[in-house]
Each structure stands twice: as structure tokens, then as C-alpha cells.
C-alpha positions in Angstrom: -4.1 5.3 -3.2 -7.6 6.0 -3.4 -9.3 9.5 -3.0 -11.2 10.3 -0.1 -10.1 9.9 3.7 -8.8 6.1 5.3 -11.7 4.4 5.9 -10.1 1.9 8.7 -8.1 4.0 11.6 -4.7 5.5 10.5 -1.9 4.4 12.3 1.1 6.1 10.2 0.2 8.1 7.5 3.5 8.3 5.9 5.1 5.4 6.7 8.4 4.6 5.4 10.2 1.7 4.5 11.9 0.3 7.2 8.5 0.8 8.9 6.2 -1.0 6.4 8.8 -4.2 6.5 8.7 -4.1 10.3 5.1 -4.3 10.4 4.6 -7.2 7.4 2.4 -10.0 7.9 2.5 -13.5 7.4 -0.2 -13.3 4.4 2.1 -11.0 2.9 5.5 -13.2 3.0 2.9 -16.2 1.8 1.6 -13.6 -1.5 5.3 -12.7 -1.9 6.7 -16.6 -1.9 3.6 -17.9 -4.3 4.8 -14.6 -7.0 8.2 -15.6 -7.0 7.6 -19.0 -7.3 4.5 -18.5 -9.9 7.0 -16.7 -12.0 9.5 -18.9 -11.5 7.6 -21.6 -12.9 6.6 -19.9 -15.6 10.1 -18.8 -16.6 11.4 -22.4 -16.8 7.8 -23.6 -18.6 8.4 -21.0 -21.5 12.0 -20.8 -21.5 12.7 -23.8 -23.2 16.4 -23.4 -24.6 17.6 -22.2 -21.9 14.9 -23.1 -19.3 17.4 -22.5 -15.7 18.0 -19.3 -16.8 14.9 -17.8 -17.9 13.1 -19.4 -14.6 15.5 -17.5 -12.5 15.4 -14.3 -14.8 11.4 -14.7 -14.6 11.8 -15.1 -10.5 14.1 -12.1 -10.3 11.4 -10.0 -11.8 8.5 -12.0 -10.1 9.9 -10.9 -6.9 10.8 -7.2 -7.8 6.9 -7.1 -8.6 6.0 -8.9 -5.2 8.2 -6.3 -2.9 6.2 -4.1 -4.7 2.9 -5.3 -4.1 3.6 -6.1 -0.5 5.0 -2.3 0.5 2.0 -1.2 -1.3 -0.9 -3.7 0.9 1.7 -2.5 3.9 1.8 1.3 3.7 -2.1 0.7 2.7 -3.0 -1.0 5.9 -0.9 1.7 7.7 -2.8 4.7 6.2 -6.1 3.2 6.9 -6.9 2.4 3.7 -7.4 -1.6 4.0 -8.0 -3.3 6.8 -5.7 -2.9 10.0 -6.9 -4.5 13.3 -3.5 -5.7 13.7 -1.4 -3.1 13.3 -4.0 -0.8 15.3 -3.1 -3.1 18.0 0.5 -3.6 17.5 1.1 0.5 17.4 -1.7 1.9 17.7 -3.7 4.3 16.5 -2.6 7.9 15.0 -2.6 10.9 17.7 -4.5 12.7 14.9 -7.1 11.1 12.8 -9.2 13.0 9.7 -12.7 13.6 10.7 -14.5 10.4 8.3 -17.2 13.1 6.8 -18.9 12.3 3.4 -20.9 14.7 1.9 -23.1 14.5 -1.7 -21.7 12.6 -4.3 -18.2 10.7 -4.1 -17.7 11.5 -7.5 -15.5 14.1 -7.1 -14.6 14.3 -3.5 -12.5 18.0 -3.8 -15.0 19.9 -5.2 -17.7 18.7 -2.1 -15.5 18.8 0.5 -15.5 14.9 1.0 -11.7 15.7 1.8 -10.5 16.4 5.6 -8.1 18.7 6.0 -5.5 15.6 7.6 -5.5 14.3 3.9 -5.2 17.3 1.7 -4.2 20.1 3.7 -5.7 23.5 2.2 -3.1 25.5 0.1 -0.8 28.0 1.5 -0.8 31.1 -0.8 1.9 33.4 1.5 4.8 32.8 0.1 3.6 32.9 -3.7 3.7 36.7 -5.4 
């Protein structure tokens, strides 16, 4: 994920998975069917002794790699960190969002306080001798 606060609204910011496959989108099943079948293809074009089984071995792992990739763009648009319109609507929005503040350089966002507290929560030093 990237540093800094969501830059779109936050709907969940810890979704989990039964979550981030409820709220999939069609692009997403599309991205997930052209991997498997990209690799799929390329499994049977390389795998020339044995060409059936190396396409499916070669789909098998295109499609590990495209769940992958879609809970990732999911749980992304969830957090606010890509685009989310949809989801906003379907939802909506997070009953607490971080305050969007960005201050100096983004360089290192910690050290100038580019951080809301809703992201990184400041450290709590009671327990600790």
C-alpha cells in the first residue's frame, strides 16, 4: 500500500476477504479471465512435449497470481486508495475518515506529519517498562 492517507473516501479500512469478493467488479472478473487465459496460452505455446499439461499448470499459476491481483485492486478501492465511486455508493462511506492534510515534502511523510492519526495511530508506551 502506499504511504500517506487514502486519497479517494475510505469505505472499509480493513476489509477482509469475504468483503473484498462481495464487492468485486466486472473489470476485475474481465483482468482475472484475460491472466488465466494469457497464461494459459503461454503454457501450451512453450510447453511443447507435453503442451495440455503445462497450459493447465501455467493457468493454475496464472490464476493464483490474478486472485491475487484482484483482492489487492479490491481491498485498494476499499481503503481509498484507487478510485471508488462505486463502492462509495454501494456502502458508503466510513463513519471516520483521516483528515487529507499534507504538509512540506512527501518524501518522508512520518517525519512531517503527512500521516493522520486514522492511518498510523501514535504509539502507546503504557504497557512497555
Amino acid at each position: 500500500m502506499p504511504f500517506g492517507d487514502p486519497k479517494f473516501t475510505v469505505v472499509n479500512p480493513s476489509p477482509d476477504v469475504d468483503t473484498c469478493i462481495r464487492s468485486l467488479r466486472f473489470s476485475d472478473y474481465l483482468s482475472a479471465a484475460a491472466l488465466s487465459g494469457g497464461t494459459w496460452a503461454y503454457g501450451y505455446t512453450l510447453g511443447k512435449p507435453t503442451r495440455f499439461a503445462s497450459a493447465n499448470t501455467a493457468m493454475m499459476i496464472g490464476m493464483t497470481a490474478a486472485s491475487m491481483l484482484v483482492m489487492q485492486n479490491t481491498r485498494s478501492r476499499l481503503r481509498g486508495y484507487r478510485e471508488n465511486a462505486h463502492e462509495v455508493k454501494k456502502y458508503g462511506a466510513w463513519h471516520e475518515q483521516p483528515d487529507l492534510k499534507q504538509l512540506g515534502t512527501t518524501r518522508f511523510p512520518i517525519a512531517n506529519g503527512g500521516f493522520s492519526t486514522m492511518t498510523k495511530p501514535p504509539l502507546n508506551w503504557t504497557n512497555y517498562d
